[in-house]
C-alpha positions in Angstrom: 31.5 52.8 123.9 34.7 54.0 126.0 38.0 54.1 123.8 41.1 56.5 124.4 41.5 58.0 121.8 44.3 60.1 120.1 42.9 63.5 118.8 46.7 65.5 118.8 50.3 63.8 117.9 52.4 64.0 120.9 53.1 62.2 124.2 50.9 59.9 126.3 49.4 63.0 128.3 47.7 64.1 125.1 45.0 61.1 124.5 42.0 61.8 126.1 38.8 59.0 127.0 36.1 59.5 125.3 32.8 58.0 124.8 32.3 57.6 121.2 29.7 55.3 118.8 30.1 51.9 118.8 31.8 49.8 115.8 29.4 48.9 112.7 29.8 45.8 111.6 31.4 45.3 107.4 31.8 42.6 105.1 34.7 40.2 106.3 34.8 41.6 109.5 33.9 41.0 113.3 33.1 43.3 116.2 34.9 41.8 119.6 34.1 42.8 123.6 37.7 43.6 124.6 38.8 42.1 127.7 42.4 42.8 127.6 44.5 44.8 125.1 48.6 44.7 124.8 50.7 47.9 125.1 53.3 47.3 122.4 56.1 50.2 121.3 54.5 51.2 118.0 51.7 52.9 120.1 54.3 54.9 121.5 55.6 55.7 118.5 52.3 56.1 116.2 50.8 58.6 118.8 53.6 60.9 118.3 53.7 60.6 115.1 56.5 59.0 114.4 56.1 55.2 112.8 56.4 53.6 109.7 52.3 53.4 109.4 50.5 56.2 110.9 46.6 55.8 110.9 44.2 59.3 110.4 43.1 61.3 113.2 41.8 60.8 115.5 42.5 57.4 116.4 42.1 54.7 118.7 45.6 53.0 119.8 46.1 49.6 120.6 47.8 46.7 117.9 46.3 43.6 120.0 43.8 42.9 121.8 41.5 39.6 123.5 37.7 39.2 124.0 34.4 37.8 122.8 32.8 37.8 119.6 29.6 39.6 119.7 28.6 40.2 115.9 30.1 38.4 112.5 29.4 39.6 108.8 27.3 37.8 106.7 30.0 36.6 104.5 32.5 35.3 107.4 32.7 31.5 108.0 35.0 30.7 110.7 34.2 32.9 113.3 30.5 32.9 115.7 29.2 34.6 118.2 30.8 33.8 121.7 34.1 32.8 120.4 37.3 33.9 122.4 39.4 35.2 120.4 42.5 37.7 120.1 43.1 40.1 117.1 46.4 41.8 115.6 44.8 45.0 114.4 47.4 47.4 114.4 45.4 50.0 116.2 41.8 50.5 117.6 42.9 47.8 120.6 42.7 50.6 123.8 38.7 50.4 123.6 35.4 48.7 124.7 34.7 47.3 121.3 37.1 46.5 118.2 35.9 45.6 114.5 38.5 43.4 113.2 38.9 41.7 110.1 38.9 38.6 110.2 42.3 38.1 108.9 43.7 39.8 111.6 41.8 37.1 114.0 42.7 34.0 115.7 40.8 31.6 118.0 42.4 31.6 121.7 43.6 28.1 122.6 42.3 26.9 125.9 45.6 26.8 127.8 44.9 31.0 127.6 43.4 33.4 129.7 42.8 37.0 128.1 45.4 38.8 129.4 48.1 35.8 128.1 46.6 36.3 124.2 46.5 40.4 124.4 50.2 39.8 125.1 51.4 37.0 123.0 50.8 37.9 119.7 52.9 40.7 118.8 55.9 39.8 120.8 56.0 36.3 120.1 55.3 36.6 116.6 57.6 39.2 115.7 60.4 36.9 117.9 59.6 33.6 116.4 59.7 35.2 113.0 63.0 37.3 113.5 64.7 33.9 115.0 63.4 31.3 112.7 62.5 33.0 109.2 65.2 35.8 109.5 68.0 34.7 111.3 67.7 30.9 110.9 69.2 30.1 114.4 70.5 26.8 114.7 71.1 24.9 118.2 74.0 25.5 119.6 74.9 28.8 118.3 74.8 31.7 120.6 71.8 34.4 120.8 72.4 38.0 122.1 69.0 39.7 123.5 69.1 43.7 124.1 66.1 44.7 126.1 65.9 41.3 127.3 63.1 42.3 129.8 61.0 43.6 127.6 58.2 41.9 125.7 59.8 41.1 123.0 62.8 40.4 124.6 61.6 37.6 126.9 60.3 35.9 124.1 63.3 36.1 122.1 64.4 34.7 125.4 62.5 31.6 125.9 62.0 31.0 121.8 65.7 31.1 121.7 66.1 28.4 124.5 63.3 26.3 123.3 65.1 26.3 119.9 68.6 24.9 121.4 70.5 28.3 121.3 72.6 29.8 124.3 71.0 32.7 125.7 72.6 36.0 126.8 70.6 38.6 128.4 71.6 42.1 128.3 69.2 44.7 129.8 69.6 48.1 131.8 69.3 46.9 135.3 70.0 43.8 137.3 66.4 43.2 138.2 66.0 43.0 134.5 68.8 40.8 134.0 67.2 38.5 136.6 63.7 38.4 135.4 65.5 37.3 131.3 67.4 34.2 133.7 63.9 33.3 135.1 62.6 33.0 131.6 65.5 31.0 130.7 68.2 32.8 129.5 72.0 31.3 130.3 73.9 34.5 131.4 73.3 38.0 131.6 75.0 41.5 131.9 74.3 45.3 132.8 74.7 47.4 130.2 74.5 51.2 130.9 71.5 53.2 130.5 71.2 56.8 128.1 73.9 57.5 125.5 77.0 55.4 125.5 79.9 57.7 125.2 83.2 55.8 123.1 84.7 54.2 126.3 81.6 52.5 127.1 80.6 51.0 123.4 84.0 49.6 123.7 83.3 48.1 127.0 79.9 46.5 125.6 81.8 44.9 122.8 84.6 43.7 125.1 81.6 41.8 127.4 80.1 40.4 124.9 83.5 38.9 123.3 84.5 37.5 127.0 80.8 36.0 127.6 81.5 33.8 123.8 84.8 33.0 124.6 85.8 35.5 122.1 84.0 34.2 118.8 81.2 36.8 119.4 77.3 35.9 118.9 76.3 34.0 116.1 72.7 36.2 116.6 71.8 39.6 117.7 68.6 40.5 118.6 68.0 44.3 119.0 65.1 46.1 119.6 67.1 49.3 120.9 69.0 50.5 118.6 71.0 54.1 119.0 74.3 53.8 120.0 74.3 49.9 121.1 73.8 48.9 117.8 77.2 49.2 116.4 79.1 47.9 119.0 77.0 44.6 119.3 77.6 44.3 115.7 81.4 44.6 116.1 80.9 41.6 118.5 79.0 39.4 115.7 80.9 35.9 115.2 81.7 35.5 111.4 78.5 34.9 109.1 76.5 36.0 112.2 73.3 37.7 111.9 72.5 41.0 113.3 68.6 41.3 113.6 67.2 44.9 113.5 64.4 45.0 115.2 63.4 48.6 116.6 64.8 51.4 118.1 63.4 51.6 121.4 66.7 53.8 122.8 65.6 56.1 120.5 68.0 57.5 117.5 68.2 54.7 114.5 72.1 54.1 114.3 74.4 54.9 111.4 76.1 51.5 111.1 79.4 51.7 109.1 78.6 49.2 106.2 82.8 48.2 106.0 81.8 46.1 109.4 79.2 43.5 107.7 82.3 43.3 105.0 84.8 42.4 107.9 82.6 40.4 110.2 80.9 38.4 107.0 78.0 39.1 109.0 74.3 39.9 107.5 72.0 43.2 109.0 68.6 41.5 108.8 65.5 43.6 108.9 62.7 42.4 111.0 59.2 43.8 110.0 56.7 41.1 111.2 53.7 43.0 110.3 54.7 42.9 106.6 55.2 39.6 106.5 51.8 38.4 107.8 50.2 40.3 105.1 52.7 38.8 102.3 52.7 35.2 104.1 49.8 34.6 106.1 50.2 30.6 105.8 53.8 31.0 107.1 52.0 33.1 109.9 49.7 30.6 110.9 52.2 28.0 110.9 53.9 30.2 113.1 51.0 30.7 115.4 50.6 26.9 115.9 54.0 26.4 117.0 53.7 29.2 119.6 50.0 27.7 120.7 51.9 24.4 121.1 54.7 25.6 122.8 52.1 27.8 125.4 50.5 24.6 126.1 53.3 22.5 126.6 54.8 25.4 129.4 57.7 26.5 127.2 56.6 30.0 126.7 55.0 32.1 129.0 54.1 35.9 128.3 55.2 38.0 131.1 52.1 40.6 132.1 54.0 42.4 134.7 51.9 45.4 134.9 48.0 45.9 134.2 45.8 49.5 133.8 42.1 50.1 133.6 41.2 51.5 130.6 40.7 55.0 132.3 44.6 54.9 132.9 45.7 53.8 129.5 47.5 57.0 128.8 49.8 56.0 132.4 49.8 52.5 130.6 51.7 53.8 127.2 54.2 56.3 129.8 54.8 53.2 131.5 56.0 51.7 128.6 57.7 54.9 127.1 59.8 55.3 129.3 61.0 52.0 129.9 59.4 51.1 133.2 57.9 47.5 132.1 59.6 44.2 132.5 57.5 42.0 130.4 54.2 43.3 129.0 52.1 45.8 129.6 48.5 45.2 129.4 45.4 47.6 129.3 42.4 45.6 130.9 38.6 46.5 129.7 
């Protein structure tokens, strides 16, 4: 089978496509026909090296992916040949062929096409868990999204609407902006790209206290990190929850710890893959909600840009550095 593969740590131009052996089935486990795989931001982290789980070499990138059963293990029950499914694998996604276990494996409901499932699962999982198990976000209280036109941050988006909240968008261009509104977010604002030098963390706090009428947000959702982080937590409201969710901007921030004191706020870590391995019911409780909430039109993934899998390298770049409104998809 085809797979990029990673062979050296470093940037997208270092994975190659090669033609390797095809997956042998194992106990508990399925072997899938990939027909569309998600680009998410650990693969741009785990190539280089740099994430919290980092798989042998070589290895095939790639946390999510969508296709058709063509082989199940003996010992698995709830899975048959022909099924379309999508899987959360962590990596081994960018390739013809994925052995999953079946754990990691969900049926795709019929209001999905392939390329909707590769992009849901992460993204709206991680959002729907950082909103609802982590942050507890009530109707009526006031969400902040950074990187709202990413794929996380359009579902924070529309799972923040759906769940009665006020939305603000912030992202790093007015296009951006724009595409978080058409998802449903209330207001929006530009925030400035790169570093933020003193005068401009100021100004982002100052925006965000005019756009609450001064209380601040009663949630922060930030999957950016660096030098945005501290002043959005400055603009918490009191007993508001500041959700760390990555660090796509780069640097992980050095928040003075006196401000969670002063704003009776909370930092709340969001790691979505631990979870589903600790609570896999909660996860699949989860997964029915978003299902529903996909049928009924109240979430819809964004796939804004698509590669064959002979680009996939372009695909991860594209992603990188910061291109993507929406979700990036590899298609096989």
């Amino acid at each position: 089978m085809k797979a990029l593969q990673c062979i050296e740590l470093g940037g997208p131009e270092k994975l190659v496509v090669n033609e390797i052996e095809d997956p042998k089935i194992q106990p508990g486990h399925i072997i899938i026909d990939v027909k569309a795989a998600s680009v998410n931001f650990p693969d741009v982290l785990m190539i280089q090296g740099l994430y919290q789980f980092q798989p042998p070499m070589p290895f095939i990138p790639g946390g999510e992916s969508a296709g058709i059963v063509s082989e199940v293990a003996d010992d698995v029950q709830n899975f048959k040949v022909g099924d379309k499914v999508f899987a959360m694998s962590g990596t081994g996604a960018f390739a013809e062929k994925i052995l999953a276990h079946e754990a990691s494996v969900m049926l795709i409901p019929e209001s999905m096409n392939y390329d909707s499932a590769a992009a849901l699962s992460m993204t709206y999982g991680t959002s729907l868990y950082a909103l609802k198990q982590r942050a507890k976000l009530k109707a009526g209280e006031t969400l902040l999204v950074l990187g709202a036109a990413g794929g996380v941050g359009l579902a924070a988006v529309e799972l923040g609407k759906e769940m009665g909240a006020k939305v603000i968008a912030a992202a790093s261009t007015q296009e951006k902006v724009d595409l978080a509104k058409k998802h449903g977010a209330d207001e929006g604002f530009v925030y400035p790209s790169g570093k933020l030098d003193k005068d401009q963390q100021k100004e982002l706090s100052k925006t965000i206290k005019e756009l609450t009428n001064g209380l601040g947000a009663n949630v922060v959702y930030d999957p950016v990190g660096d030098n945005y982080a501290e002043p959005c937590l400055r603009s918490t409201a009191w007993d508001g929850r500041y959700l760390v969710i990555g660090f796509a901007a780069g640097e992980i921030p050095k928040i003075p710890l006196n401000l969670a004191l002063l704003k009776g706020c909370k930092i709340v870590g969001v790691f979505w893959g631990a979870w589903v391995g600790l609570d896999p019911d909660g996860n699949k409780e989860n997964f029915k909600e978003l299902f529903e909430m996909h049928a009924d039109g109240k979430i819809n993934p964004e796939v804004s840009d698509a590669f064959d899998l002979d680009n996939g390298a372009e695909a991860i770049n594209h992603l990188a550095s910061r291109k993507a409104k929406g979700k990036v998809i590899i298609k096989i």
